[in-house]
Each structure stands twice: as C-alpha cells, then as structure tokens.
MARPAKOL-812785 format. One record per residue: x, y, z of N, C-alpha, C in turn. Coordinates in steps of 0.1 Angstrom, whole numbers, plus 2048, in hexadecimal, padded with zeros to 3 digits. Example, Ala and Ser with C-alpha at 12.3 -4.5 7.8 and 13.67 -1.06 7.14 Angstrom:
// MARPAKOL-812785
8847C784E87B7D384E8847DF84E8807EA8478897F584788180084F
***
This chain:
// MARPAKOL-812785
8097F480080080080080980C8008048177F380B8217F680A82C7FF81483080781183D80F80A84C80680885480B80286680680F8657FE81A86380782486D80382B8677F782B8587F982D84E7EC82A8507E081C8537DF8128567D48108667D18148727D781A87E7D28298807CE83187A7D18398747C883C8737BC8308667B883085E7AC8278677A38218737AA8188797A682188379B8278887A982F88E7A183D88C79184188179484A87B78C84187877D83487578182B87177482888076C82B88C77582489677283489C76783F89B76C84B89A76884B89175884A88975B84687E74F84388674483788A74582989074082B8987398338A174083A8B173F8428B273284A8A97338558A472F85489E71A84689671B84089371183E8977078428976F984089D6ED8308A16ED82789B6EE81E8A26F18188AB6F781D8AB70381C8B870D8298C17088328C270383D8C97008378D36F88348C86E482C8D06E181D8DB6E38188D86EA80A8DD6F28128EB6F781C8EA6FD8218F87028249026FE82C8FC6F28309056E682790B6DD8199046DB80B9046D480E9126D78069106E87FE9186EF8099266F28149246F281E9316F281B93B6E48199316D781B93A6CB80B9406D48039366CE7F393F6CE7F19486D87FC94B6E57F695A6EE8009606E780895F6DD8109696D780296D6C77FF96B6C27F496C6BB7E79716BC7E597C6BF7DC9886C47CF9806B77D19836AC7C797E69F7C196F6A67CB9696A67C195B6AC7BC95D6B67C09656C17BA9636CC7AC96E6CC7B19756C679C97B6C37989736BB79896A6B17929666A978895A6B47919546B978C94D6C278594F6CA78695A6D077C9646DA7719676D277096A6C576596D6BF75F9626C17629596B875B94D6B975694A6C775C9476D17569456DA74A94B6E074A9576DE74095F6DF73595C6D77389586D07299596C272494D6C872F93E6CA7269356D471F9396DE72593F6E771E9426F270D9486F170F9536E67039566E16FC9526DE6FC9476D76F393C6D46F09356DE6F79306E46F79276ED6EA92B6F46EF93A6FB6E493F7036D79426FD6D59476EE6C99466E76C39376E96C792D6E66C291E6EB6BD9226F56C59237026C591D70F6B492C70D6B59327106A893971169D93970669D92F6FB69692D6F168F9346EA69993C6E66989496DE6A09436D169894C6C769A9486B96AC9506B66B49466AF6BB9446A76BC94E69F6C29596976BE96068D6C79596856C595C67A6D19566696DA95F6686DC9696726E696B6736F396C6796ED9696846F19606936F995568D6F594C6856F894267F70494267570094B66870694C66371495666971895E66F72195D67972895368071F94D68372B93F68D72C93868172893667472C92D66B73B93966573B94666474994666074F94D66575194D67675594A67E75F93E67F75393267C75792468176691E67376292666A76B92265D77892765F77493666678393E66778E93567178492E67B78E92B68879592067E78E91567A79490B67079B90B66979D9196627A891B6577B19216617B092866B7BF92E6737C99256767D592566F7E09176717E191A6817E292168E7E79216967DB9196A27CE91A69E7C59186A07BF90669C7C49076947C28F768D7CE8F16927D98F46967E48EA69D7E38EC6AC7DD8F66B27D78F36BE7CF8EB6C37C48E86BB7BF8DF6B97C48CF6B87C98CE6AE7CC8C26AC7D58BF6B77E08C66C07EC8CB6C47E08C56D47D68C96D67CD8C96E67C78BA6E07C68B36D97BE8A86D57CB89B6D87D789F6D37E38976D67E98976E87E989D6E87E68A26FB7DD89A7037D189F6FF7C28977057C58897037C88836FB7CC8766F77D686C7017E08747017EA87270D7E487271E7E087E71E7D787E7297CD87072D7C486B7237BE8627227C38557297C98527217D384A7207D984972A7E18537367E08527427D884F74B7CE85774B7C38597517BE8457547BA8417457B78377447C182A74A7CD82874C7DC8247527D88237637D48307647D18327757C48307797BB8367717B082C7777AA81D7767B381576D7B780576B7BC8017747C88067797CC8007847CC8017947C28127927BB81179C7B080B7A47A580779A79E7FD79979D7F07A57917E97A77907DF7B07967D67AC79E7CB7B07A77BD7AA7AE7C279C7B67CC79D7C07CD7937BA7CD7877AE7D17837AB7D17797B07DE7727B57DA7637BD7E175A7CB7E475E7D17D97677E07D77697EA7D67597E37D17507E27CF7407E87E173D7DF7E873D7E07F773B7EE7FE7407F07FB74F7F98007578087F87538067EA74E8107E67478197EB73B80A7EB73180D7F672681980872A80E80C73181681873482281373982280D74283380A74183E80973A8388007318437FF72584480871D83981071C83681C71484182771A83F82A72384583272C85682C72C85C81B73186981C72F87281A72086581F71386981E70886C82970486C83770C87183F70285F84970685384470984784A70783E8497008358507058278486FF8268496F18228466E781A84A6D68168566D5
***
C-alpha cells in the first residue's frame, strides 16, 4: 500500500513525464505562438461570442435570425482556415489523446482486482520506450 507521500511523488514524476512529452512540448509552443497572435486570438473571441449568442437565443427560445447564423457560419470557416488556429486544434486533440490514455492507465489500475493491469503494462513499456505514440 502506497503512502500520501509515495503517491505525490509518483504524481509528480508522471507530471514530469508528461511535461517532458512531445505532445505536451508541442502544445506549449502551439499556445506560445497563438497569445503572440492578436488576429487569431479575436478571431476566436469572435466566434466565441457568436456561440454564446446563440446558445443563449436557444436557451431562452428565442428565434434564431439568418443572420445570426450566417455569421457563425463565416465565422466558423475563418477559424478553419486560420493555420494557427487549425494546428491548435489538432495540436489540443494530440494532447487530449495522451491525456486519455493516462487517464485511462490509472484508472485501470486503480480499479477493483487489478482490472486493466494490461493498460498499466502498456504504459510501461510505452513510457521505458522512449514514450507514448
């Protein structure tokens, strides 16, 4: 059985790991260019905003206008075509993934009777190979 201090630790060393990971490496770099990028970061704020607007027209079931619409449609085109924007994206989807995949590692072998000790395996080798996919 591990102690608190055993398993903050290991907490930490995983967090190190993590850190360390081409995935999280890249993700940092992402997110460095894009607060240097003023254009994407309104563009994104726009958009966000136009969801929200909508959102809130649903939630109070209020009509939709076509132009409301047509707005978040090019809106929704501009974010797509922004390269900084589209590799953030894909850049938080490769992350998430990793994350998962942890996630999933530790709650396997957290689990009642070692179930997904299989998983926690994996990550091992994964981990003394150099890192995960």
């Amino acid at each position: 059985m591990g102690t608190t201090q055993e398993i903050l630790k290991a907490a930490g060393e995983l967090g190190r790991l993590i850190a360390g990971h081409e995935s999280a490496v890249k993700m940092q770099s992402v997110i460095d260019g894009f607060k240097e990028d003023i254009d994407a970061q309104r563009l994104l704020n726009d958009y966000q905003r136009q969801m929200a607007k909508i959102g809130e027209k649903e939630a109070h079931q209020q009509p939709i206008e076509v132009e409301d619409k047509h707005r978040l449609e090019s809106l929704q085109g501009q974010v797509m075509r922004h390269e900084k924007l589209r590799e953030l994206q894909i850049t938080q989807m490769d992350y998430l993934d990793l994350m998962r995949r942890v996630d999933e590692a530790i709650a396997g072998e957290s689990s009642p009777g070692g179930v997904g000790a299989a998983m926690n395996t994996e990550l091992s080798d994964d981990l003394a190979g150099g890192g995960l996919d």
